[in-house]
MIVO-181466 format. One record per residue (C-alpha): residue in three letters; x, y, z. Coordinates in steps of 0.02 Angstrom, whole numbers, plus 50000, padded with zeros to 5 digits. Example, Ala and Ser with C-alpha at 12.3 -4.5 7.8 and 13.67 -1.06 7.14 Angstrom:
BEGIN
ALA506154977550390
SER506844994750357
***
This chain:
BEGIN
UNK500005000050000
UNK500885016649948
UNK500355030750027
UNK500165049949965
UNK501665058950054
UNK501285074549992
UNK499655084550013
UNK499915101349953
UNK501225115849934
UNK500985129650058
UNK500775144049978
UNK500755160650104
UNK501965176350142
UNK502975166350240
UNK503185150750127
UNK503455163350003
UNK504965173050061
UNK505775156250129
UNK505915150149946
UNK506375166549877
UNK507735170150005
UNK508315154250083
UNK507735140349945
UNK506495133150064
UNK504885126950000
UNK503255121050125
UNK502395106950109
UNK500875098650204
UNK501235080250207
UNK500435063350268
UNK500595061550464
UNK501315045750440
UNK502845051150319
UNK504515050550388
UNK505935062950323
UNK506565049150180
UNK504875047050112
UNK504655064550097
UNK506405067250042
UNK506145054249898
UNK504215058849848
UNK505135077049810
UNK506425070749724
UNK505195061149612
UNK503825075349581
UNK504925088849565
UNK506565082149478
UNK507535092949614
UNK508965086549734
UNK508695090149915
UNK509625095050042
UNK508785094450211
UNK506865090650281
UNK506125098250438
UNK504485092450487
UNK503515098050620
UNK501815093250680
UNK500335110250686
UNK499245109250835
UNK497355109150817
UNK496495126950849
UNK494805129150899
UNK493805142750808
UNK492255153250824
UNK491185162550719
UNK489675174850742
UNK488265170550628
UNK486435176650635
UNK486005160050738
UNK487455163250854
UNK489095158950911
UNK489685144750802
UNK491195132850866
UNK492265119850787
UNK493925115950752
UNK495365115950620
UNK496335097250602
UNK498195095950668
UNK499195092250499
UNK501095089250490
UNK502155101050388
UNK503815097650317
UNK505185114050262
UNK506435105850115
UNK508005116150086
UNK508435111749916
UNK510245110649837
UNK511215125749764
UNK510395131249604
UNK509055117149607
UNK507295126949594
UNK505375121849605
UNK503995132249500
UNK502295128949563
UNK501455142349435
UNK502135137749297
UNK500625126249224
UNK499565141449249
***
C-alpha cells in the first residue's frame, strides 16, 4: 500500500519569502511520512535534489464565528508540515502550468 506523502504546497507570505530568500519550499504532508519518504516523493515530483527536511507537527485550533443564529464553534485538524532546503541552484515552479 503506497501512501500519498505529499498533500499540498503551502503557499502564504511566509512560505513565500523562505523560497525566495533561503530556497525553502513548504509542504503539508501525510502524518505518517518520515523525512526519507518525503525526501524521495520530492525528488520524484519535482526532479530537484534536496538538501535537508524539517517536519514539524501544527496543533489543532479551535475557532469561532458569529453568525445570525449565534456563536458557532469547531475546530481546524492538526496536519504535519515539512520545510525542504533544496540544493544550490536546484529550483521548484509551482505556477508555471498556469
Amino acid at each position: 500500500m503506497k501512501k500519498n506523502v505529499l498533500i499540498k504546497p503551502i503557499i502564504s507570505e511566509k512560505a513565500e519569502s523562505l523560497s525566495e530568500n533561503l530556497n525553502q519550499y513548504s509542504f503539508i504532508v501525510d502524518r505518517r511520512a518520515n523525512k526519507v519518504e518525503i525526501k524521495e516523493a520530492i525528488k520524484e515530483m519535482f526532479s530537484v535534489e534536496v538538501a535537508s527536511v524539517r517536519t514539524m507537527v501544527m496543533p489543532a485550533k479551535a475557532k469561532s464565528r458569529n453568525t445570525r443564529s449565534g456563536l458557532v464553534k469547531g475546530r481546524v485538524s492538526s496536519y504535519k508540515k515539512a520545510i525542504i532546503r533544496l540544493a544550490e541552484g536546484e529550483e521548484i515552479d509551482f505556477f508555471s502550468d498556469i
